[in-house]
TORKOL-4160 file (C-alpha; in steps of 0.2 Angstrom, whole numbers, padded with zeros to 4 digits, m for minus):
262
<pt num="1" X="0542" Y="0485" Z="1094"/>
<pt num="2" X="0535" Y="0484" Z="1076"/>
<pt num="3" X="0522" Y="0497" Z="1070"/>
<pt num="4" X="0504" Y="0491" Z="1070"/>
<pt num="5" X="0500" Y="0490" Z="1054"/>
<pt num="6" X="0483" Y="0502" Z="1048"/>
<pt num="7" X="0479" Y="0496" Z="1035"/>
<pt num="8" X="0463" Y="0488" Z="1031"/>
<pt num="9" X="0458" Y="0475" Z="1017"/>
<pt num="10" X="0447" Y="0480" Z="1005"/>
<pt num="11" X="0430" Y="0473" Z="1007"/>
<pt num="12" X="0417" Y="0467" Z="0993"/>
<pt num="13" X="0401" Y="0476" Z="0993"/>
<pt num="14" X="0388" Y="0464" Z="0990"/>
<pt num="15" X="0373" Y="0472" Z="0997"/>
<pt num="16" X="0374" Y="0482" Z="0980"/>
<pt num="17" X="0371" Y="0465" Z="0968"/>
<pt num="18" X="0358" Y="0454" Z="0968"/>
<pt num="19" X="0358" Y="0436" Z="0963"/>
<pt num="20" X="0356" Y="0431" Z="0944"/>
<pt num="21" X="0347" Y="0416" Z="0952"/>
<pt num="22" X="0335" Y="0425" Z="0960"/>
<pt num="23" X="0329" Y="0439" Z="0947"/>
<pt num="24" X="0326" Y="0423" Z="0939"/>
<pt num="25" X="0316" Y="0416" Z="0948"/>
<pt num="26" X="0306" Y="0434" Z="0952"/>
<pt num="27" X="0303" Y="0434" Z="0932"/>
<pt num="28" X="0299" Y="0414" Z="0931"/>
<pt num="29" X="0286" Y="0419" Z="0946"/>
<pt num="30" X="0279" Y="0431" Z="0937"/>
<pt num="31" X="0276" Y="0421" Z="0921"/>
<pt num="32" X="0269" Y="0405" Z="0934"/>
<pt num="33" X="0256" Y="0419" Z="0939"/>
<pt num="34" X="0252" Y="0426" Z="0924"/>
<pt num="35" X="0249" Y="0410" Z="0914"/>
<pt num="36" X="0238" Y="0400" Z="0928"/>
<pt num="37" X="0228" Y="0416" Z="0931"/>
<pt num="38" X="0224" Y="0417" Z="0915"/>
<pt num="39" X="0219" Y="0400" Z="0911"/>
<pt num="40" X="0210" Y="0402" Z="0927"/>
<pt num="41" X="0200" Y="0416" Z="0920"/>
<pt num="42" X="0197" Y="0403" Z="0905"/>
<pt num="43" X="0207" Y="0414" Z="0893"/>
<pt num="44" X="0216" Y="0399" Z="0887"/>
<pt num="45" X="0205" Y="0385" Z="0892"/>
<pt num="46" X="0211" Y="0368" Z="0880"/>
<pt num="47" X="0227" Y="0378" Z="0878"/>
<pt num="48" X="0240" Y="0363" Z="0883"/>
<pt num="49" X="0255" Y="0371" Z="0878"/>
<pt num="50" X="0253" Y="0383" Z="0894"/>
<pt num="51" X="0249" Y="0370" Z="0904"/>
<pt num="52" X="0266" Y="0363" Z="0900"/>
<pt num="53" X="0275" Y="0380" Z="0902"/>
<pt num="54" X="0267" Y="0381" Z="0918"/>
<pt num="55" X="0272" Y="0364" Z="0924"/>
<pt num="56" X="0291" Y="0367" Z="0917"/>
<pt num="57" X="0291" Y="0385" Z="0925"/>
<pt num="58" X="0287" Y="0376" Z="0943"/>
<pt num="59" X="0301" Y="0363" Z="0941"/>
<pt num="60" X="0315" Y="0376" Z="0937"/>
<pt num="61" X="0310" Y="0385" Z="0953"/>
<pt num="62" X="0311" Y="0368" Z="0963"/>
<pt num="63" X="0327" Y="0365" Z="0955"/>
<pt num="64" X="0336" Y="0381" Z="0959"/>
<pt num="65" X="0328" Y="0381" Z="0974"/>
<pt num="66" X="0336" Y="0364" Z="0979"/>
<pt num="67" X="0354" Y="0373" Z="0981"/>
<pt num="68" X="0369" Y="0367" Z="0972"/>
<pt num="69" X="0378" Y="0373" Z="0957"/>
<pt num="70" X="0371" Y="0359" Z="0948"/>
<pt num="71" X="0351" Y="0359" Z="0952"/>
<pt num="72" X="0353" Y="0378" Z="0949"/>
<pt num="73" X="0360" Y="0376" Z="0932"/>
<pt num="74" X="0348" Y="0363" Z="0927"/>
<pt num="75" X="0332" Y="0375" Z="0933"/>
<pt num="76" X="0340" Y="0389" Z="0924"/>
<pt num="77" X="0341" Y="0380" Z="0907"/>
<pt num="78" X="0320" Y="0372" Z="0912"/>
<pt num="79" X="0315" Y="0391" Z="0913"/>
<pt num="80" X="0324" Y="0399" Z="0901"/>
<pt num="81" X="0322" Y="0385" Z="0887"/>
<pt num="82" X="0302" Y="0387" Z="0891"/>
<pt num="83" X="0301" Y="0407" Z="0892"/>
<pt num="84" X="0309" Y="0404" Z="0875"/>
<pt num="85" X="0294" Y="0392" Z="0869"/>
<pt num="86" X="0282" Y="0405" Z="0877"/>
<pt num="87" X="0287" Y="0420" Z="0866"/>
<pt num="88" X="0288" Y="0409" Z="0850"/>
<pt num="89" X="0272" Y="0400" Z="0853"/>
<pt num="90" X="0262" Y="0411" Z="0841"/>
<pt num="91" X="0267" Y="0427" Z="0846"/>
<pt num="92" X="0254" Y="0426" Z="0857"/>
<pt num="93" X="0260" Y="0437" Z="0871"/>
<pt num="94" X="0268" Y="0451" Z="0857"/>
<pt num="95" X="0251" Y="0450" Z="0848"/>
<pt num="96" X="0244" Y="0453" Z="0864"/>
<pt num="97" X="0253" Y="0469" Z="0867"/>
<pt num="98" X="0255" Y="0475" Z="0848"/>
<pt num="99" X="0235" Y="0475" Z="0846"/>
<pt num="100" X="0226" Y="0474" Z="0863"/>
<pt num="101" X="0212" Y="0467" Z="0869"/>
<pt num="102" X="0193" Y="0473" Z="0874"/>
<pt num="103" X="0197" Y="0466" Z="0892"/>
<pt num="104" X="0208" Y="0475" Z="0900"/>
<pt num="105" X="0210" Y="0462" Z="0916"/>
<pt num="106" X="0216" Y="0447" Z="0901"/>
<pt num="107" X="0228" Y="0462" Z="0893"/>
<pt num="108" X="0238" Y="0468" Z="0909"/>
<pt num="109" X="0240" Y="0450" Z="0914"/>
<pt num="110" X="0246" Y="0445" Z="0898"/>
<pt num="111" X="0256" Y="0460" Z="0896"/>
<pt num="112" X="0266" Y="0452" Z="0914"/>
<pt num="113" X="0267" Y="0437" Z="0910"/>
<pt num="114" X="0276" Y="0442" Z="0891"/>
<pt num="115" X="0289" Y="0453" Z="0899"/>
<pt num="116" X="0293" Y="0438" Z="0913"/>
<pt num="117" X="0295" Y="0428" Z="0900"/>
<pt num="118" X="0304" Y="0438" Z="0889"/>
<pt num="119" X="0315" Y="0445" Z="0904"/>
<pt num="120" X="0321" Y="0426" Z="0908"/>
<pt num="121" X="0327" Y="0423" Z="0895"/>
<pt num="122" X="0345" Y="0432" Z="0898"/>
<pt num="123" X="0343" Y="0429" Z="0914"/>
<pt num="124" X="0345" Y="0412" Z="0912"/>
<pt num="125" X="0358" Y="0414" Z="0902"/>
<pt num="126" X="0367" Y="0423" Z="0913"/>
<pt num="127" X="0363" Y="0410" Z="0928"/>
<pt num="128" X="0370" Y="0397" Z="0918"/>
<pt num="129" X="0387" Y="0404" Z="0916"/>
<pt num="130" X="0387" Y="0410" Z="0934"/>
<pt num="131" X="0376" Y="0400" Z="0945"/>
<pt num="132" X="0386" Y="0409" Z="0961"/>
<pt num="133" X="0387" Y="0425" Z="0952"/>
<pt num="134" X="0378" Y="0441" Z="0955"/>
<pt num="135" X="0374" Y="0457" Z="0945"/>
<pt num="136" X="0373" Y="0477" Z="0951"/>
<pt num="137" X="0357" Y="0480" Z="0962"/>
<pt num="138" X="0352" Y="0493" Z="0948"/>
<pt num="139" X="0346" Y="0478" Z="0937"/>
<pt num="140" X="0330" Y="0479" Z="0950"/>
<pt num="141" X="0328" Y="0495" Z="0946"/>
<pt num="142" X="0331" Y="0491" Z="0927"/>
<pt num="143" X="0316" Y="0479" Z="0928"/>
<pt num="144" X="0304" Y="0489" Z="0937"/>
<pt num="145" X="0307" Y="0504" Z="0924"/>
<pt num="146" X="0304" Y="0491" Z="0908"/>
<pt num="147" X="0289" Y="0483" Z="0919"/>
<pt num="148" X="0284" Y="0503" Z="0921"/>
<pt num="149" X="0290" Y="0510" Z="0901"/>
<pt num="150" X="0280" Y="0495" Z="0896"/>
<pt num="151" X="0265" Y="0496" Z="0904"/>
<pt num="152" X="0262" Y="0514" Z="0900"/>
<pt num="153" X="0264" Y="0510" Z="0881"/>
<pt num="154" X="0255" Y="0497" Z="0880"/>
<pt num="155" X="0240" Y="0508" Z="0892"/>
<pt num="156" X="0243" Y="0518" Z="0875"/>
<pt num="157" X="0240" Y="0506" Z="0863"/>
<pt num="158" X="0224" Y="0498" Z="0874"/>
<pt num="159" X="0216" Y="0515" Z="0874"/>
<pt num="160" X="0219" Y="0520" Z="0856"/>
<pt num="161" X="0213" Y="0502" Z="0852"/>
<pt num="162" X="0200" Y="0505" Z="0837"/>
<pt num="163" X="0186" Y="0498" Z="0833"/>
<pt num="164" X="0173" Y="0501" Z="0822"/>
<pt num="165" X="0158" Y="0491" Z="0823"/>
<pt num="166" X="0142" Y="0485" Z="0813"/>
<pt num="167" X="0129" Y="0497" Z="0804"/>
<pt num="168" X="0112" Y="0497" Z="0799"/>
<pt num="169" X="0111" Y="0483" Z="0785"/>
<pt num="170" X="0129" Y="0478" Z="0783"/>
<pt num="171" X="0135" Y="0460" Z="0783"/>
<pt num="172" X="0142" Y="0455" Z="0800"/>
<pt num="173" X="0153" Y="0439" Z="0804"/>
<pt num="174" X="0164" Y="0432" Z="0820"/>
<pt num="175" X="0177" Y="0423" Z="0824"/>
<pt num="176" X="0172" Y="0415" Z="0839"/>
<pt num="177" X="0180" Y="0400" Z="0851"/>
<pt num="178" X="0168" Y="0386" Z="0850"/>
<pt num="179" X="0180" Y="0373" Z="0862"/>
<pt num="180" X="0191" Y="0361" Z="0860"/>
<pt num="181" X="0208" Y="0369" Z="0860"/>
<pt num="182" X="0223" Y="0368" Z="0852"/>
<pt num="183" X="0219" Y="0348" Z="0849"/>
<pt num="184" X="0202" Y="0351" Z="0839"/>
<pt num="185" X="0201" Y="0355" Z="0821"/>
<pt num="186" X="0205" Y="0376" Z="0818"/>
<pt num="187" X="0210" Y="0378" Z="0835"/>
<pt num="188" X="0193" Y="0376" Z="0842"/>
<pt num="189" X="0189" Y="0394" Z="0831"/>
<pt num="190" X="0175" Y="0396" Z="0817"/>
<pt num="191" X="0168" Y="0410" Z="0808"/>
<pt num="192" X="0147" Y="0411" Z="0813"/>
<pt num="193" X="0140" Y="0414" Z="0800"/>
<pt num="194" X="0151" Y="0405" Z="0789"/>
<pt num="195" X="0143" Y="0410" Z="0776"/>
<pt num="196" X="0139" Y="0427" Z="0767"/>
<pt num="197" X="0124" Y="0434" Z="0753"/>
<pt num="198" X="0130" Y="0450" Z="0745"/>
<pt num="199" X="0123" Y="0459" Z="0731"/>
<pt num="200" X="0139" Y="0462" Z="0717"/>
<pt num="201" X="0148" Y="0479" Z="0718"/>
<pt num="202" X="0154" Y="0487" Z="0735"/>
<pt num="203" X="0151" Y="0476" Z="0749"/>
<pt num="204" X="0156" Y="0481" Z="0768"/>
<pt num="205" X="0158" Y="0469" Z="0779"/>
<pt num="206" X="0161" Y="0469" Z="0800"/>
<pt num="207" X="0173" Y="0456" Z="0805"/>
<pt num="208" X="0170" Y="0455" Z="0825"/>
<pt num="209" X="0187" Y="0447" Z="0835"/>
<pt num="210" X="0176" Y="0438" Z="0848"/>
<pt num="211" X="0195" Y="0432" Z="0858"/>
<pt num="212" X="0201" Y="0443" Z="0872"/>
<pt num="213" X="0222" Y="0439" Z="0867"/>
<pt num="214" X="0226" Y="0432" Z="0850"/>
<pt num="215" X="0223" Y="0446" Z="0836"/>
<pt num="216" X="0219" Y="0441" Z="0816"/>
<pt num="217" X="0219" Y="0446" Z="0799"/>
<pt num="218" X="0203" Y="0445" Z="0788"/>
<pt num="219" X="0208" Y="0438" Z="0772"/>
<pt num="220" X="0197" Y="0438" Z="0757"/>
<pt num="221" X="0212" Y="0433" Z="0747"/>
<pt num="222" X="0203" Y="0431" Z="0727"/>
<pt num="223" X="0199" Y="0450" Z="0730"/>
<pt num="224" X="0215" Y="0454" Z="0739"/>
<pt num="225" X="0205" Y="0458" Z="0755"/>
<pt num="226" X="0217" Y="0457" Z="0771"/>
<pt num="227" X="0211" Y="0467" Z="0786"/>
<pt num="228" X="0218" Y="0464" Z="0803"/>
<pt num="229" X="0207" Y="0463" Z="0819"/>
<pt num="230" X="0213" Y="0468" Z="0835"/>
<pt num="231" X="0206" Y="0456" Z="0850"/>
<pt num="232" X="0188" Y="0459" Z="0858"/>
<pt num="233" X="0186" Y="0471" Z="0841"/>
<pt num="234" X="0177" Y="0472" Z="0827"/>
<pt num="235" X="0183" Y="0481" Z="0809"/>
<pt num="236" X="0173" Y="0485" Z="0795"/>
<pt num="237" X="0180" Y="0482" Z="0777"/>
<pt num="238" X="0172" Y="0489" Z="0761"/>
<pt num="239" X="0178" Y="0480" Z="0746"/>
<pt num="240" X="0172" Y="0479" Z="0727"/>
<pt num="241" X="0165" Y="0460" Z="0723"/>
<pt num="242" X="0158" Y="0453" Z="0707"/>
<pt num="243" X="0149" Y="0440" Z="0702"/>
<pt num="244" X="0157" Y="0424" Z="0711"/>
<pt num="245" X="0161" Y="0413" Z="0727"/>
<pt num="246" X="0175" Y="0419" Z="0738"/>
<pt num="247" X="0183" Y="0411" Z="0750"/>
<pt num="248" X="0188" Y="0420" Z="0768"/>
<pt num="249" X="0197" Y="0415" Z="0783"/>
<pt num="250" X="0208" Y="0421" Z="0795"/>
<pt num="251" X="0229" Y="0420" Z="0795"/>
<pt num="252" X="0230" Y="0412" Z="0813"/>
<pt num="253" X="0220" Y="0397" Z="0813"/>
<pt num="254" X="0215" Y="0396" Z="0796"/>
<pt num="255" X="0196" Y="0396" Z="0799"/>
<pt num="256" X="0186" Y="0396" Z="0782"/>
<pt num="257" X="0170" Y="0404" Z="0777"/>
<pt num="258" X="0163" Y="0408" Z="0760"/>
<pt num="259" X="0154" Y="0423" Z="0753"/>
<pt num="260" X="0144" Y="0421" Z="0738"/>
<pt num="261" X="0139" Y="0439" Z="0731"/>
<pt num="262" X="0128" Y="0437" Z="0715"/>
């Protein structure tokens, strides 16, 4: 009689991997939130590039969660392409973390929404090459912990956020958002007033960031002036001035003003 034979094939653990597809689509999720809630909360209203990351964001899901080697690819390369966009598009998620803003409700949201973003971007790499493929459970782990690493810096840098506003008799100006968006002149931004009397000699002024997200610099760029302006703050600048008009604006948008000290 032959001998039973004991021994037993070696089985695959997959209950300790996890899907590329679907830590992509966790991060994809994540930066959908992010971005409608905050247009929602009119941070970004007559932003249509967001619009468009949101719509893009939605059709990658569809497509992966249609099935298929194919459709999952294709949503892959839609959400990965876009997360892309979203980190270049004016640094406007990095600026957001760098130098944050007054409201914490737009900075945490905005803080998400980046690290989604940013976070898709291998993942859709990686989705691409192995649409069926699957990495160790720990990446779950991995992302809670930069979700967790990142939070607490940036809850760091929202607290030690410094600003320094107005005094008694010094000039003031702000960048403020008037409408329009992307599509009007300056992004919709102007400087009120845009136009500032000082006497010659030392001349202070506070430069208030009226935008809860997207940071600037001060420039006064004839008396080498360049102050930068953390969102929801204002900075006070103290510089020596002669006789003369200067132009000011601002780096991002490129909003004008013009001081006239004489």
């Amino acid at each position: 009689m032959p001998t039973p034979d004991t021994r037993t094939t070696p089985t695959t653990n997959t209950t300790a991997r996890l899907p590329w597809r679907r830590l992509l689509a966790f991060c994809a999720v994540l930066t959908l939130a992010g971005t409608v809630l905050l247009q929602a909360a009119g941070r970004f209203v007559g932003f249509p590039s967001l619009v468009v990351v949101d719509l893009m964001m939605l059709t990658g899901l569809l497509l992966m969660a249609g099935g298929g080697r194919r459709r999952i690819r294709s949503g892959a390369v839609v959400i990965g392409v876009f997360s892309l966009l979203n980190n270049l598009h004016a640094g406007l998620f990095l600026a957001a973390v760098s130098a944050p803003a007054g409201d914490p409700v737009s900075f945490l949201t905005c803080l998400a929404t980046w690290i989604g973003s940013l976070l898709a971007i291998p993942l859709a790499v990686l989705t691409v090459r192995s649409p069926d493929g699957a990495g160790p459970a720990v990446l779950r782990r991995a992302i809670g912990i930069v979700l967790a690493v990142a939070t607490v810096a940036a809850a760091v840098l929202f607290v030690t956020a410094g600003d320094d506003p107005a005094r008694p008799g010094e000039l003031q100006v702000a960048r403020e958002r008037d409408g329009g968006g992307l599509l009007a002149d300056h992004a919709g931004r102007s400087f009120a007033p845009a136009l500032l009397n000082a006497a010659p000699g030392p001349v202070t002024i506070a430069v208030t960031n009226t935008d809860p997200l997207i940071g600037l610099t001060f420039l006064v760029p004839e008396l080498g002036v360049a102050q930068k302006v953390a969102p929801g703050t204002t900075a006070r600048i103290t510089f020596d001035a002669p006789a003369g008009s200067y132009p000011f604006l601002d780096d991002t948008f490129l909003v004008e003003g013009t001081l006239v000290v004489g």
